[in-house]
N, C-alpha and C positions, 0 to 999 in steps of 0.2 A: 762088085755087088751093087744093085742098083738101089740110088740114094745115098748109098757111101760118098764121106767125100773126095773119098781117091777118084771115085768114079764119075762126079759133078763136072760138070762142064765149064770153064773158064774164059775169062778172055774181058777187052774193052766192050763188044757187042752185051756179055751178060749182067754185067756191072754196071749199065744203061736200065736193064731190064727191072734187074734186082732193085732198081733204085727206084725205076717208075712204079715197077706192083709197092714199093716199100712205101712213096709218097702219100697215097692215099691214107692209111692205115698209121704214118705221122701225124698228118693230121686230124685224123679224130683221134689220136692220145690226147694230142695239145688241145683239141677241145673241149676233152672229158676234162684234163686237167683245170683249165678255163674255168670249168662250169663249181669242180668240187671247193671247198671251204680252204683259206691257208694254212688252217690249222688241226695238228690232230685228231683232237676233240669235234673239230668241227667236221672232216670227214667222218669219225664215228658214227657221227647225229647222221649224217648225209646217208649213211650206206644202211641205217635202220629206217629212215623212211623212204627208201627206196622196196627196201621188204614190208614193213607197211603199206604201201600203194601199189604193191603188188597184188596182195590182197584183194585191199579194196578193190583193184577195177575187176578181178576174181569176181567178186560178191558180186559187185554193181552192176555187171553185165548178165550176171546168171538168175538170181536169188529171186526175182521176183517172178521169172518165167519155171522156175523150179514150184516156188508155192502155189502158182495157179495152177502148172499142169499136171507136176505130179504129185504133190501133196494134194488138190485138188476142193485150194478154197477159194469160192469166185473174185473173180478180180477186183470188182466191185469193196467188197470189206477188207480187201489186200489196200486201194488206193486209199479207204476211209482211215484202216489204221496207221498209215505212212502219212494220212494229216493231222490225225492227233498225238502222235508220236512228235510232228514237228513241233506241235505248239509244247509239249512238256518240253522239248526241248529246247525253246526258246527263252524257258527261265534256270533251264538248271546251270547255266554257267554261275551265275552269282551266288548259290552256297556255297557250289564248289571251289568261288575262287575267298570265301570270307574260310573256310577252312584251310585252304593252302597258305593262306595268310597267317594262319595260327600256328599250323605244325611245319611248315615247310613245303613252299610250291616243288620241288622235286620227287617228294616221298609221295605227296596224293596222286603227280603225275605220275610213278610207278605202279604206286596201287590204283589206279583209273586203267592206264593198261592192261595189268594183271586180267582185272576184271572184266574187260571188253574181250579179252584172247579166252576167257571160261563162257562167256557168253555166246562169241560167234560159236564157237565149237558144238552150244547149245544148242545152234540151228540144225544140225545132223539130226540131231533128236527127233525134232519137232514134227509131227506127222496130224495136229487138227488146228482148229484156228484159235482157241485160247492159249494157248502156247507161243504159238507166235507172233500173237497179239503184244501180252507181254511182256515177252524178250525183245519184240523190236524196241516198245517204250519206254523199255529200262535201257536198251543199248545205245539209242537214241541220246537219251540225257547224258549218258558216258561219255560219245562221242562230243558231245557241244561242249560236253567239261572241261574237254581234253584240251579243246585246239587252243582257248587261250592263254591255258597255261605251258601249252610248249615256246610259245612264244616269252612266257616267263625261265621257264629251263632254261633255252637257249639263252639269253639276256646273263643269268647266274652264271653257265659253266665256260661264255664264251667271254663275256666283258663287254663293252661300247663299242670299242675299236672293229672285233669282229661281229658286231653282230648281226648289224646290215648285209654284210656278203654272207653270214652260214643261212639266214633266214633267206635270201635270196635261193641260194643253193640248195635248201630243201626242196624248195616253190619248184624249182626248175627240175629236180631227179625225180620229185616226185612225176610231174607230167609223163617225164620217162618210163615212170613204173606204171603209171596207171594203165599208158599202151599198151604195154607188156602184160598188163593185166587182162585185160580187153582182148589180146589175143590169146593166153592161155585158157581164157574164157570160154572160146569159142568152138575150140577141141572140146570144152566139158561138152558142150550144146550140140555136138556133131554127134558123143556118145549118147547123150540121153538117157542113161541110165543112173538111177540111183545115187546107186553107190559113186560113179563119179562126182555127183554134185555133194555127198559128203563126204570125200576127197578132201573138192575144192574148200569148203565151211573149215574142214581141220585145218589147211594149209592155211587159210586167212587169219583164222585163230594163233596158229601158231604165228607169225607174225607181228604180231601184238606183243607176247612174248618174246621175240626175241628184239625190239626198238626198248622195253622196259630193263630187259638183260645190260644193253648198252649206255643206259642214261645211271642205272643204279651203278656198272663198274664206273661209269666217270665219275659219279658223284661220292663211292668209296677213297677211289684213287685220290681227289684233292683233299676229300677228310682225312687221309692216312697222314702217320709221323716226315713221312719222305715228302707226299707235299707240302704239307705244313711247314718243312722247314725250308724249302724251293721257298716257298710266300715269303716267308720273315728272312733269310737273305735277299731276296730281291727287293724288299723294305728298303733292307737296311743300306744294300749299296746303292741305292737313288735317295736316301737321307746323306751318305759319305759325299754322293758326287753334286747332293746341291742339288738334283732333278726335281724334287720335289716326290711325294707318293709315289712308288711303282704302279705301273698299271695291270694288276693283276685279277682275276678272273674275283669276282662276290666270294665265290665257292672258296676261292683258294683263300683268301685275306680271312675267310670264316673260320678256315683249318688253321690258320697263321695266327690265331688266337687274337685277333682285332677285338677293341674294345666294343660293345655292342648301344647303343645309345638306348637301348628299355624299349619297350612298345610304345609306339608315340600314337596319343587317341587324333588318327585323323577322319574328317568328317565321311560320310558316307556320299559314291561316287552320287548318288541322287540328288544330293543335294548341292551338289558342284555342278552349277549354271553353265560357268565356259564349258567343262568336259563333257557335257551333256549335250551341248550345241556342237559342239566339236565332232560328237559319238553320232547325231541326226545327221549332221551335215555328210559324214563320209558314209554314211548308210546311202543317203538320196545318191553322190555319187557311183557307188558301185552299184545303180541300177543298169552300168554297162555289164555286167554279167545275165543279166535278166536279157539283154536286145542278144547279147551271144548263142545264150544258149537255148531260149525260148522263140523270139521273135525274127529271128534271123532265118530259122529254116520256114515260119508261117510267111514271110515277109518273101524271102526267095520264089517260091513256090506260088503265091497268089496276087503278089504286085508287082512285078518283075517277069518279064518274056524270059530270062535265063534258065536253062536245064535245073532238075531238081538235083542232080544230080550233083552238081555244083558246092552241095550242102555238106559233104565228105569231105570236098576239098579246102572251103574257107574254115573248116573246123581243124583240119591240120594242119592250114597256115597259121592257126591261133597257138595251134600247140607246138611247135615248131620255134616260132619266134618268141613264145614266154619261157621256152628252155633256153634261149640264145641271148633275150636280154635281161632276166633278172640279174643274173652277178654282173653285169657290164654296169648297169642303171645303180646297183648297191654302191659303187665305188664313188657316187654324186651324193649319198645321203648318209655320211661319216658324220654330220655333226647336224645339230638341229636349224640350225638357220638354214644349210642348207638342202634339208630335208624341204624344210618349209616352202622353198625357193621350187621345190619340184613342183610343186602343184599348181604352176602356171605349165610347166612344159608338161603335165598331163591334160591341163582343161583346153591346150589346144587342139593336138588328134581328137582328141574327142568329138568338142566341138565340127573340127574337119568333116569327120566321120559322119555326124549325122546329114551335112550340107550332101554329102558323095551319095549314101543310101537313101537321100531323095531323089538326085539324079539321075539314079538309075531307072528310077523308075516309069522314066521318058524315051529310054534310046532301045535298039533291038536287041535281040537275046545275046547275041555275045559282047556287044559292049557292057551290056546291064552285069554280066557275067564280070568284066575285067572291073567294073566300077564296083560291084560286090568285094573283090578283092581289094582294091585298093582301099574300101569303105574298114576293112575288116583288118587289113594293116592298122592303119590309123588307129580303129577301137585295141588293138590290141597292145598298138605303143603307150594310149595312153592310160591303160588298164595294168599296165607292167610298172609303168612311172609312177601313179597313184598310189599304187600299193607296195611299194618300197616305201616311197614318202610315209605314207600314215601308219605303216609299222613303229620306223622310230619315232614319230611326233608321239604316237601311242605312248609306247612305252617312257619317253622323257618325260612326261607328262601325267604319267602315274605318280604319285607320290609314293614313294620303294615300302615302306610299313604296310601299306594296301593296294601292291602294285598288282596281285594278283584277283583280287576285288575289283580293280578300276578295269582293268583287261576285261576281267569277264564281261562288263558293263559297256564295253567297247566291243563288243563282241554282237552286243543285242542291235545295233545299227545293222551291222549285214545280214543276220536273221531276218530284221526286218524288211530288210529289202528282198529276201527272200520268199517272203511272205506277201507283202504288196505288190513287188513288182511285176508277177504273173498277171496277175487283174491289170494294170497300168497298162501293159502293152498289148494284150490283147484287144481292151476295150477303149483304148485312147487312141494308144499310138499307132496302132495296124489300122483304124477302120480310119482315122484321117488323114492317111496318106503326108503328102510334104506338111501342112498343118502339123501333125503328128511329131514328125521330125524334128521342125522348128520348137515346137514346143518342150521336146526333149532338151535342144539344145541349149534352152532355158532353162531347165532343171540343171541340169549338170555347171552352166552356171551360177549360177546361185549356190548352187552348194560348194564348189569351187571357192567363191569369196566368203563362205563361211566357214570354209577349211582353213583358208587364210588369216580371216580375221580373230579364230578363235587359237589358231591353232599356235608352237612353239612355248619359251621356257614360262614358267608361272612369274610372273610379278613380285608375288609375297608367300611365304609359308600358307601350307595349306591347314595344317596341324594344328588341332585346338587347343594344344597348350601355348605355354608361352613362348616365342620364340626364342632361337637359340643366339648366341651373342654372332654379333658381325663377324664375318669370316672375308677375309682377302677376296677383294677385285679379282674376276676372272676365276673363282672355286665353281665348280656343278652346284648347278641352281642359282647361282649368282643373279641378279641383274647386270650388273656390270659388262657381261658378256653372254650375246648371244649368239655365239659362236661355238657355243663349247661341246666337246662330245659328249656323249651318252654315258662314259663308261661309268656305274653307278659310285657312289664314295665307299669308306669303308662303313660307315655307321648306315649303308643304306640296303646291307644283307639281310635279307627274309628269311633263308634256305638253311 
């Protein structure tokens, strides 16, 4: 019978064969493998923002061509309300992170999900323009709410050790998903009907709901009796063998019934000068996402002899290589010095990068072509490297009683830049050519040596009370060492 394997064909010749179609297909396991978290937990997180950012690039590809042509409201108050939507959005991180602070960054991050999966779905509805006025402005704020306390989630259910590679590996599946998003998209766009586009709104909806489904069973599973008591054996035998504290997850040392040190009143991130500089300073750097995703295709196209065409491809090379180096680059920023140590090996492609994308824009269309590329390597190595680094400086850096307060306050730097750096490049950078460039290159330094200088472990308590008595050379947060990992103490659980 054919396909049977009585019926299969044998021999040295197929066993060559079998082995070449097999190679391919080894290797992208090993690299999917690569790419996912080492830890359970951490693929969980992994495979719900994958459906996440499915989603989104769903929405993001369709949603706006959906409201102008077939709901049919001018495009004009479609782009007014997506800028006043950005600006409420530019402050709503900071309630929501002084609430997670109060009840628990996990449980608001579920309930902030919940509510963005009843919202999107709400756009099926929507058929005039107050309606989706706003739903955008309230889904808007949701979203900003969200992002920086998943970066607190993760941090709780994963520990120090992991948390630089699961945050990386989000970073990276997502890219994956948003393609995938982008192309499911595009079947909606081919239908143009309706009802597929409120398909698409449910499936992105649902979505949301099912990343909230995932983070609440993890965050069950360490409060259960069964972890709880995983935590307090794994205490105890790293007290038996002398190791000192186990390294176990916030989450789980919480379920393990750790003593809790009370709410400690620490000041408000505003009022914290270094994290403030620290917060401007990495805003001005990631004004490379601004030259990526704005000024690179004006910049192609009108100072530069290269094909426009071009513009498809250096944006796949960016996506390609940020799913290839986040988890390799995580494996350099396990502990804060060495976090901190990254931000020269990011402010140099950088730096490169802008020297290359003036170059280009001297020589004929296919070099300017290969020197785009090369230009957009660079931006992209040192856009991967930055933001590994300022993840964990970030989070070491929060004080854990208001870590999800200080996030969100970290958060308001790249909104910012979100917000200036459209004007910057259009009106600076593009009309003065190499001037332009140079001068960018200057930005990115400066903010660089004030990454630097502000950035790594605190000096003194931040906490307005009094401080707590001397603790052993080399504990988290010590002076003594600035070497130390991330992973929070027990007295430093929020959740």
């Amino acid at each position: 019978m054919s396909g049977s394997p009585a019926s299969a064909p044998s021999g040295p010749g197929t066993d060559r064969a079998d082995g070449a179609a097999g190679r391919p297909a080894g290797r992208l396991l090993r690299l999917v493998l690569a790419i996912l978290p080492s830890t359970a937990a951490g693929r969980k997180l992994a495979a719900g923002a994958v459906a996440d950012s499915v989603g989104s690039g769903m929405f993001l590809a369709a949603s706006t061509l959906y409201f102008v042509t077939v709901v049919g409201i001018p495009a004009t108050r479609v782009g007014a309300v997506i800028s006043i939507a950005g600006i409420i959005g530019l402050i709503s991180p900071v309630p929501f992170g002084r609430l997670a602070d109060r009840v628990g960054p996990t449980r608001v991050y579920v309930a902030l999900l919940a509510a963005r999966g009843v919202g999107y779905a709400g756009f099926a509805l929507v058929d005039s323009f107050w309606p989706y006025a706003v739903l955008t402005c309230v889904l808007t704020a949701l979203d900003r709410g969200c992002s920086p306390l998943q970066q607190v989630v993760v941090g709780l259910i994963e520990g120090g050790e992991n948390q630089a590679r699961t945050m990386a590996s989000i970073r990276s599946v997502r890219n994956i998903g948003l393609t995938a998003g982008f192309l499911l998209a595009g079947a909606v766009l081919a239908i143009e009907h309706r009802a597929a586009f409120a398909a698409l709104f449910l499936g992105n909806a649902l979505t949301f709901f099912v990343i909230a489904l995932v983070v609440e069973r993890l965050r069950r599973g360490l409060e259960s009796p069964a972890g709880a008591t995983t935590a307090k054996q794994a205490g105890a035998g790293a007290e038996r063998t002398g190791a000192g504290p186990a390294k176990t997850g916030p989450l789980a040392q919480e379920a393990a019934g750790e003593p809790d040190s009370g709410p400690a009143r620490v000041r408000s991130p505003f009022l914290d000068l270094r994290f403030l500089l620290f917060t401007v300073s990495n805003g001005i750097l990631s004004l490379h996402d601004s030259v990526l995703f704005l000024l690179l295709p004006l910049w192609l196209t009108t100072a530069t002899s290269a094909p426009a065409s071009a513009v498809s491809v250096l944006l796949a090379v960016n996506t390609v290589l940020t799913v290839l180096l986040q988890v390799y680059v995580a494996k350099f920023a396990d502990t804060t010095a060495r976090a901190l140590r990254l931000i020269w090996f990011a402010l140099v492609p950088l730096l490169l990068s802008c020297g290359v994308f003036a170059g280009a824009e001297y020589v004929p269309a296919w070099p300017a072509a290969a020197f785009a590329v090369i230009a957009v390597v660079l931006l992209t190595v040192g856009e991967n490297v930055h933001s590994v680094a300022v993840w964990n400086l970030s989070y070491d850096m929060s004080p854990a009683p208001a870590r999800a307060r200080y996030l969100a306050t970290f958060s308001l730097g790249v909104t910012g830049q979100q917000i200036v750096g459209p004007v910057l490049m259009t009106a600076v950078v593009l009309p003065l050519g190499t001037s332009g460039w140079a001068l960018l290159a200057g930005v990115f330094l400066l903010a660089g040596l004030g990454l630097r200088a502000t950035g790594g472990p605190r000096p003194a308590p931040t906490a307005d009370r009094a401080p707590e008595p001397a603790v052993t050379a080399g504990a988290s947060g010590s002076p003594a060492s600035t070497d130390t990992p991330t992973t929070p103490t027990p007295s430093e659980v929020t959740s």
